[in-house]
N, C-alpha and C positions, 0 to 999 in steps of 0.2 A: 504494500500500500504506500502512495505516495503522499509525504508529509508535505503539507502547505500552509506557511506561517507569514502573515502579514504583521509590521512590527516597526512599531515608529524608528527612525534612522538616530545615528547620535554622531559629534563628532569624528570619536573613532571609526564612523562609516566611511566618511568621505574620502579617503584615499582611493579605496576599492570603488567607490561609486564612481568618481572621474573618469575613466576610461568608460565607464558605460554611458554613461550619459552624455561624450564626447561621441560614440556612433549612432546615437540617436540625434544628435545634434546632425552629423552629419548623414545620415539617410534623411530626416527633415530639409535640409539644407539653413540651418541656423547656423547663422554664425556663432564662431567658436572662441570664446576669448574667458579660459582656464582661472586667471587671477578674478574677475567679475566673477563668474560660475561662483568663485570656492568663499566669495565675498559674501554670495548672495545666498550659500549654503548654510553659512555661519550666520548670517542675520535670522534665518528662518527657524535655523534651532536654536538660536537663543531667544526668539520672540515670538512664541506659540499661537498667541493671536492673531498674527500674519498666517500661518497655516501650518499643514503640515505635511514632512518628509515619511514615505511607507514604503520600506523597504519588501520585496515578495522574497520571501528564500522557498526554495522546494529540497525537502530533504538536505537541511541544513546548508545548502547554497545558494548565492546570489542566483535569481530568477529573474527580475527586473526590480521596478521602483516606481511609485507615482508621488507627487507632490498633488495637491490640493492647496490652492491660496482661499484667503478667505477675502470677502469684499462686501462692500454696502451699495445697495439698488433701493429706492422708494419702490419704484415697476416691481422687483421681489417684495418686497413688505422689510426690508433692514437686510443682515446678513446675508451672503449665498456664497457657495463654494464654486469654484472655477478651480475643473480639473487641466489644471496647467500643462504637464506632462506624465504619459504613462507609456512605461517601454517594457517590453519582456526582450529577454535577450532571446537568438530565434530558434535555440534548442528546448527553449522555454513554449514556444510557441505552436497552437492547433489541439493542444487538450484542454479546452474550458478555464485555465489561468487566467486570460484575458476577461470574461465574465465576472471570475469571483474576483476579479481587481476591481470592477467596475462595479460590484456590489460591495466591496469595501470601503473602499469612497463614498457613495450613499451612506453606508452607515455610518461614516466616520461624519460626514454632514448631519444627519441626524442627532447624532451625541452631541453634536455641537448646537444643536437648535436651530437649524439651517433650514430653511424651504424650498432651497433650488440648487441644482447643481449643473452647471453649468459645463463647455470645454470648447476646443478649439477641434479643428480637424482641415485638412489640405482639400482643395477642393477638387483635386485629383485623385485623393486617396478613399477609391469606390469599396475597399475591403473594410478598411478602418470604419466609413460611414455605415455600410449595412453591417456591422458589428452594433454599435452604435445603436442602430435604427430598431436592432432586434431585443436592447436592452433598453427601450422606452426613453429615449432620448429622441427630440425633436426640431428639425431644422427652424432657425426664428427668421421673418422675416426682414431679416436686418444684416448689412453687413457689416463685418469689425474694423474699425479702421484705426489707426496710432499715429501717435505724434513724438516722433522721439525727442525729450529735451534737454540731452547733455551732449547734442550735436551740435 
């Protein structure tokens, strides 16, 4: 039987986490900028209210990882979680992992009193969205748009 533990990440994670979350970076095509990354690791685990890091191990190994931010919408009613990133590495990948990640995050939103949960997805990536589609997640009729400001 195979063990699957989902488990809040700590700084001791992040060494081992970098390399993975740099080929998610790069299969996305995000830019990659390590010292930001390990900046923005460290802010998050030391300020819970910003969100949270959930590491997946299967049978005591790294399996992937997803981050949850948390944020404020009036449109949500206060709170709501934005699943930011969620990666399985790809050995990880096509036995229901991907699901119970995605029901992880729910619940983790929930503990946290959250009413929506939110994510991003490539508008080319047709497998990731009917994944997605088949876990009650729903396209909104709105596009995301950014303004970077330390440009």
């Amino acid at each position: 039987m195979v063990d699957i533990v989902f488990r809040t990440g700590t700084g001791a994670d992040i060494d081992a986490l970098v390399p993975v979350i740099r080929d998610f970076h790069s299969d996305e095509g995000i830019p990659w900028n390590e010292a930001r990354l390990r900046a923005a690791l460290g802010d998050l685990l030391a300020h819970p209210h910003n969100g949270r890091l959930l590491l997946v191990e299967r049978d005591g190994a790294l399996a992937g990882y997803l981050v949850v931010g948390f944020c404020f919408s009036l449109e949500f009613g206060g709170r709501f979680g934005l699943l930011d990133e969620l990666y399985l590495l790809p050995q990880a990948r096509g036995g229901g992992l991907g699901r119970r990640a995605l029901d992880e995050a729910a619940e983790l939103c929930r503990r946290e009193g959250l009413r929506a949960l939110r994510l991003e997805v490539n508008n080319d990536n047709l497998r990731a969205q009917g994944v997605y589609l088949q876990n009650g997640y729903h396209p909104h009729p709105r596009q995301l748009m950014t303004r970077w400001l330390d440009r």
